[in-house]
C-alpha positions in Angstrom: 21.8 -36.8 3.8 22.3 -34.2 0.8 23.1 -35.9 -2.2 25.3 -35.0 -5.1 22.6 -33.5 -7.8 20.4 -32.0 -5.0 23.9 -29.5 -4.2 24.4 -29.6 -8.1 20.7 -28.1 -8.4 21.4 -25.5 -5.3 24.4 -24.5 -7.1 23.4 -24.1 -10.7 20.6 -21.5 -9.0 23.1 -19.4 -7.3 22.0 -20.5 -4.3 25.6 -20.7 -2.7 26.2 -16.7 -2.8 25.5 -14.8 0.0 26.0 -11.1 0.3 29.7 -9.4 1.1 31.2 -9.9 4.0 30.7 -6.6 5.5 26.7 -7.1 5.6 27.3 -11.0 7.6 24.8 -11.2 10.9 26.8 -13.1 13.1 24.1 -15.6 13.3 24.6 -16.5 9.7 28.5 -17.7 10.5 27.3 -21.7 11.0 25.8 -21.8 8.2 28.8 -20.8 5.9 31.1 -22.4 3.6 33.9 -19.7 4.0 34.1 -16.2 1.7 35.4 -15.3 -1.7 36.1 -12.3 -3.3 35.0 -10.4 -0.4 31.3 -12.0 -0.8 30.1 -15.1 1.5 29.5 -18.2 0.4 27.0 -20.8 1.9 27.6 -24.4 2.9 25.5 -25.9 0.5 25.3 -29.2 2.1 24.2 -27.7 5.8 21.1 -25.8 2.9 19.9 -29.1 1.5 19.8 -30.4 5.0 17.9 -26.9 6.3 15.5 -27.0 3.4 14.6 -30.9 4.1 14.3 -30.2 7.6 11.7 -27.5 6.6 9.8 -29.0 3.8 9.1 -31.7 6.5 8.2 -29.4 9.1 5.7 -27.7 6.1 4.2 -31.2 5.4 3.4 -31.6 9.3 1.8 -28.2 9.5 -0.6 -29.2 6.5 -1.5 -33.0 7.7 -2.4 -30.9 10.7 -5.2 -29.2 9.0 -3.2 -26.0 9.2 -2.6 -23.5 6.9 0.8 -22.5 5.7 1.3 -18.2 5.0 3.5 -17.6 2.0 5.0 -14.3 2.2 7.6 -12.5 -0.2 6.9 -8.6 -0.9 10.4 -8.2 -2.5 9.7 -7.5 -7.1 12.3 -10.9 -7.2 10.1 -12.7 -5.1 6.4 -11.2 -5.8 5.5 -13.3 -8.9 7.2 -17.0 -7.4 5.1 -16.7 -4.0 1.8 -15.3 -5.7 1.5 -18.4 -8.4 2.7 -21.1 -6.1 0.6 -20.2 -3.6 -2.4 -19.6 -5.8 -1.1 -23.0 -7.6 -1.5 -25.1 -3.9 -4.5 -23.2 -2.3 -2.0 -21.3 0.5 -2.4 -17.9 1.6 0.1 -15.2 0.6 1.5 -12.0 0.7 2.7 -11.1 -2.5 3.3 -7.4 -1.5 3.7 -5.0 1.2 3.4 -6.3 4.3 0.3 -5.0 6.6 1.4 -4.4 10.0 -1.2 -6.2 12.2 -2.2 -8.8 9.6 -1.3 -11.6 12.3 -1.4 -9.5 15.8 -4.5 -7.6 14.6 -6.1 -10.4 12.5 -9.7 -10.0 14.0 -9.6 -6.9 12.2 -7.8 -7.6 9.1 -10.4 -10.7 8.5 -13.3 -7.8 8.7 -11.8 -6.3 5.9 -11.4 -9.5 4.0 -14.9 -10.4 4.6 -15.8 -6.5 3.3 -14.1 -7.6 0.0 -16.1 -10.6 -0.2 -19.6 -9.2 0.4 -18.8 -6.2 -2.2 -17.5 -8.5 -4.8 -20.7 -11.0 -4.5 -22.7 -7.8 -4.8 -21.0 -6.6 -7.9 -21.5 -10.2 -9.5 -25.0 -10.8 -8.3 -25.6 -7.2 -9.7 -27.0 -5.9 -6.3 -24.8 -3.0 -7.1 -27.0 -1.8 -10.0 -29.1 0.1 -7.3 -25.9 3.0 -6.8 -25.6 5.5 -9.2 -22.7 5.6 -11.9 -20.0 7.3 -9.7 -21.0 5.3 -6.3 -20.6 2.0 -8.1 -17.1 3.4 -9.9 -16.3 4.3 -6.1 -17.2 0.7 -4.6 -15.8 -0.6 -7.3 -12.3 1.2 -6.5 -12.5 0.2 -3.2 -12.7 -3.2 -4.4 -9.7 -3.4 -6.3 -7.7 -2.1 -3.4 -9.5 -4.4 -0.7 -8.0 -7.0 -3.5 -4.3 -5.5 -3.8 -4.1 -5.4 0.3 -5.7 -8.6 1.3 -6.8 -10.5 -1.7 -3.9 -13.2 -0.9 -5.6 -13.7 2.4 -9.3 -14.7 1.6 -8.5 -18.5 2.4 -7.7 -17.4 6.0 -10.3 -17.9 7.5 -7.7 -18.4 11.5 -4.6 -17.2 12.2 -1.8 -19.9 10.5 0.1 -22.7 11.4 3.4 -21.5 10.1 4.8 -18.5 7.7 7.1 -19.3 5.0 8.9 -15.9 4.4 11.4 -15.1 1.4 14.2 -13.1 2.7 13.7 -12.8 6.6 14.9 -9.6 7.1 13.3 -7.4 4.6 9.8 -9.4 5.6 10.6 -8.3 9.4 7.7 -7.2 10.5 6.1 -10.3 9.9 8.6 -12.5 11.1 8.1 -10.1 14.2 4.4 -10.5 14.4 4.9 -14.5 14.0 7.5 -14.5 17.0 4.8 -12.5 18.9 2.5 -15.0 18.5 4.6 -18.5 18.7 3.9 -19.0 15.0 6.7 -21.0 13.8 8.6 -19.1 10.8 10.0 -20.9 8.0 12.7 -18.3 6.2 15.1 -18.4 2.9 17.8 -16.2 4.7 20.7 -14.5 2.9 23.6 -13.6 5.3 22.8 -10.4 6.3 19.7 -12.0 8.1 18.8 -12.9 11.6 18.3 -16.8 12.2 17.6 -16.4 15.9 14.4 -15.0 14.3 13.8 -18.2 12.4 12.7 -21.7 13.5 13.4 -23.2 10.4 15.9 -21.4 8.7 16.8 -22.4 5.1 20.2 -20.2 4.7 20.4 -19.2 0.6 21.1 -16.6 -2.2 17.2 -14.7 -1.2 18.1 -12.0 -4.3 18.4 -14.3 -7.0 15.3 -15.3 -8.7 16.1 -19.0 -9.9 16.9 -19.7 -6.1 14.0 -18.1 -4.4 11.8 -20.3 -6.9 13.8 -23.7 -6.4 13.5 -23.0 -2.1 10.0 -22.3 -2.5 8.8 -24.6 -5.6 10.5 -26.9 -2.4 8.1 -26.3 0.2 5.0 -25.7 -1.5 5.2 -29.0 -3.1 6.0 -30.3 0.4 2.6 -28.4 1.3 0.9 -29.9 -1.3 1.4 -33.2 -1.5 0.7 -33.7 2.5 -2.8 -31.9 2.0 -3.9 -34.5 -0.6 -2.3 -37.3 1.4 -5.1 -39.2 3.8 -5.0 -38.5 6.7 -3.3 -41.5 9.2 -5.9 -44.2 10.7 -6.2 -44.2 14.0 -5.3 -47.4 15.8 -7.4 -49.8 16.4 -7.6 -51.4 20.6 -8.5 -54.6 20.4 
């Protein structure tokens, strides 16, 4: 059950405001509170019990051994998803999207590992063999191996789950997850899809104080079942 100052912290972030009326997908209409001022406004009690309902979901998917994607390309959302996720070891995608990152990941990891075995070279100083312009050329290519995939070196297998900020401008990878039966976790605004979404958490996705409250949420929800031991297995007498 919601309680009193978890609303009172969903509403102080602005997480009640969706967008105007006009922009509504009809699957957003269950989880409103009604409309004002032409702009709709969400049932804030229905979002503390979506974003409970995910943050346990999240802490299932990490006592699992699974890893949990964080993904938010929007500029509101870039800096929350890159330092939480760098903060609990997750992978992210704090940028644009790749298409095929999760239906052409066989691929995608041979470009991670790429970044890997050039940036050991450069440190180890195996690099020192090029000439000045082939190691300012690697060293290029580095840099963009890192702005594409660096969020992604932790992946070693597809994930468990994607946690997505704003479902509708991150799309293609709710797409890709669907495609694959990777259960999506998403802060939707109203002018998303939440047929798309297993675990919808419906919310302002535009305001910065709201997309770090929903997703300071789940990566502590992430966190804290990673460190916790895993269960004992019972004993048969």
């Amino acid at each position: 059950m919601a309680t009193e100052s978890d609303i009172k912290t969903l509403f102080e972030a602005g997480a009640h405001f969706g967008f105007s009326r006009a922009r509504r997908h009809p699957t957003a209409a269950p989880f409103l509170f009604g409309t004002k001022d032409r702009t709709d406004i969400f049932d804030l009690e229905e979002t503390e019990r979506r974003l409970a309902a995910a943050a346990e979901f999240v802490a299932s998917i990490a006592q699992s051994g699974k890893q949990v994607l964080f993904v938010g390309g929007k500029h509101e959302a870039v800096a929350t998803v890159k330092s939480l996720a760098e903060q609990i070891g997750a992978p992210y995608v704090a940028g644009r999207w790749i298409g095929g990152t999760l239906t052409n990941f066989k691929n995608i990891r041979k470009r991670i590992d790429l970044l890997l075995k050039l940036s050991e070279e450069r440190e180890t100083g195996a690099l020192e063999k090029y000439t000045k312009k082939e190691r300012l050329l690697i060293d290029r290519q580095i840099e963009e191996l890192i702005a594409r995939f660096g969020g992604l070196v932790s992946m070693t297998d597809l994930p468990g789950a994607l946690f997505v900020v704003d479902s509708r401008h991150e799309n293609t990878a709710v797409q890709e997850a669907n495609q694959l039966g990777i259960p999506v976790v998403g802060l939707a605004s109203s002018d998303c899809d939440f047929a798309l979404v297993q675990y919808p958490i419906p919310a302002n996705d535009t305001s910065v104080r709201s997309i770090r409250l929903v997703a300071e949420a789940i990566a502590e929800a992430y966190q804290s079942a990673k460190r916790a031991p895993a269960p004992k297995a019972a004993v048969q007498r």
